[in-house]
C-alpha positions in Angstrom: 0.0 0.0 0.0 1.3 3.7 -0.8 1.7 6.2 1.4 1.5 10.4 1.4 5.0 11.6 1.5 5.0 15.2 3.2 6.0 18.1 0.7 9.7 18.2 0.8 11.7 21.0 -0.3 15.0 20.4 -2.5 18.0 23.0 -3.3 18.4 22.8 -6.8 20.7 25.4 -8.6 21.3 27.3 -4.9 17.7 28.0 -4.7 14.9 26.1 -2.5 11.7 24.8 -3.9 9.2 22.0 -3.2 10.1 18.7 -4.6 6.9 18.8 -7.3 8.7 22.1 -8.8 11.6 20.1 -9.6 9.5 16.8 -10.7 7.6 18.5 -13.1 4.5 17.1 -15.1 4.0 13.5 -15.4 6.1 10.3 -14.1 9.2 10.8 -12.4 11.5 8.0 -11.0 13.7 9.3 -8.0 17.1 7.8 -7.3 17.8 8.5 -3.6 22.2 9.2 -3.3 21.9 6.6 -6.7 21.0 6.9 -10.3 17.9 5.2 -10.9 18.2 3.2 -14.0 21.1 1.5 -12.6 19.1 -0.2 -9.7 16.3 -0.7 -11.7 15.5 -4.4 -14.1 15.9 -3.6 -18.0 12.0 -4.6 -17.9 11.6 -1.8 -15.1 12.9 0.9 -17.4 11.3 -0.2 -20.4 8.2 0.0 -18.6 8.7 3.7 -17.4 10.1 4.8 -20.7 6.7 4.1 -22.6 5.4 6.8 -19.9 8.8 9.2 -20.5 9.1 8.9 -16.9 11.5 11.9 -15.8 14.9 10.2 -13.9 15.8 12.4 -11.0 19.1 12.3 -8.8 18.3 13.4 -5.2 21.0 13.8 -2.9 21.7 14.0 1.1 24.7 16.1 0.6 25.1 18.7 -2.2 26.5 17.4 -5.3 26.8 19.5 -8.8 25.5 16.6 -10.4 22.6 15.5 -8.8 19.7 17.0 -10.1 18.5 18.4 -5.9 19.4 18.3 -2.6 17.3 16.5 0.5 18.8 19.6 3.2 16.5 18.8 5.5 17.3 14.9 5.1 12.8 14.5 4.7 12.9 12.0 1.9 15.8 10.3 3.8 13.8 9.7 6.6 11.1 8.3 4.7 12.8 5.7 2.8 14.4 4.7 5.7 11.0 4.0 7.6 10.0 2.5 4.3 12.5 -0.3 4.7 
């Protein structure tokens, strides 16, 4: 069963906004500190690519190449209570 994940917000580009602002419109995969196609099945990706799911690269810690930053550690804490 899903459940509501609270509004986070995200730096991205040294400014703070809510994680929807960076997601966008439509399907979005999130990699957590991890790109997500590489710990997803071939079939997985396949699967998201017929919706153009958006991959996103959240980090913990800033990082020029992630695509946001989890400051306030809220999608960490939720994926760790997910587990």
């Amino acid at each position: 069963m899903g459940k509501m994940l609270e509004q986070p917000m995200v730096t991205q580009d040294d400014s703070v906004v809510p994680l929807d602002a960076l997601l966008g419109d439509g399907f979005a995969v999130i990699g957590l500190n991890c790109q997500p196609d590489e710990e997803l099945h071939l079939n997985d990706r396949k699967a998201l690519d017929r919706f153009d799911a958006k991959r996103i690269v959240i980090t913990t810690e800033s990082d020029r190449e992630a695509d946001g930053c989890d400051t306030e550690k809220v999608l960490l804490a939720f994926c760790q209570a997910e587990r």
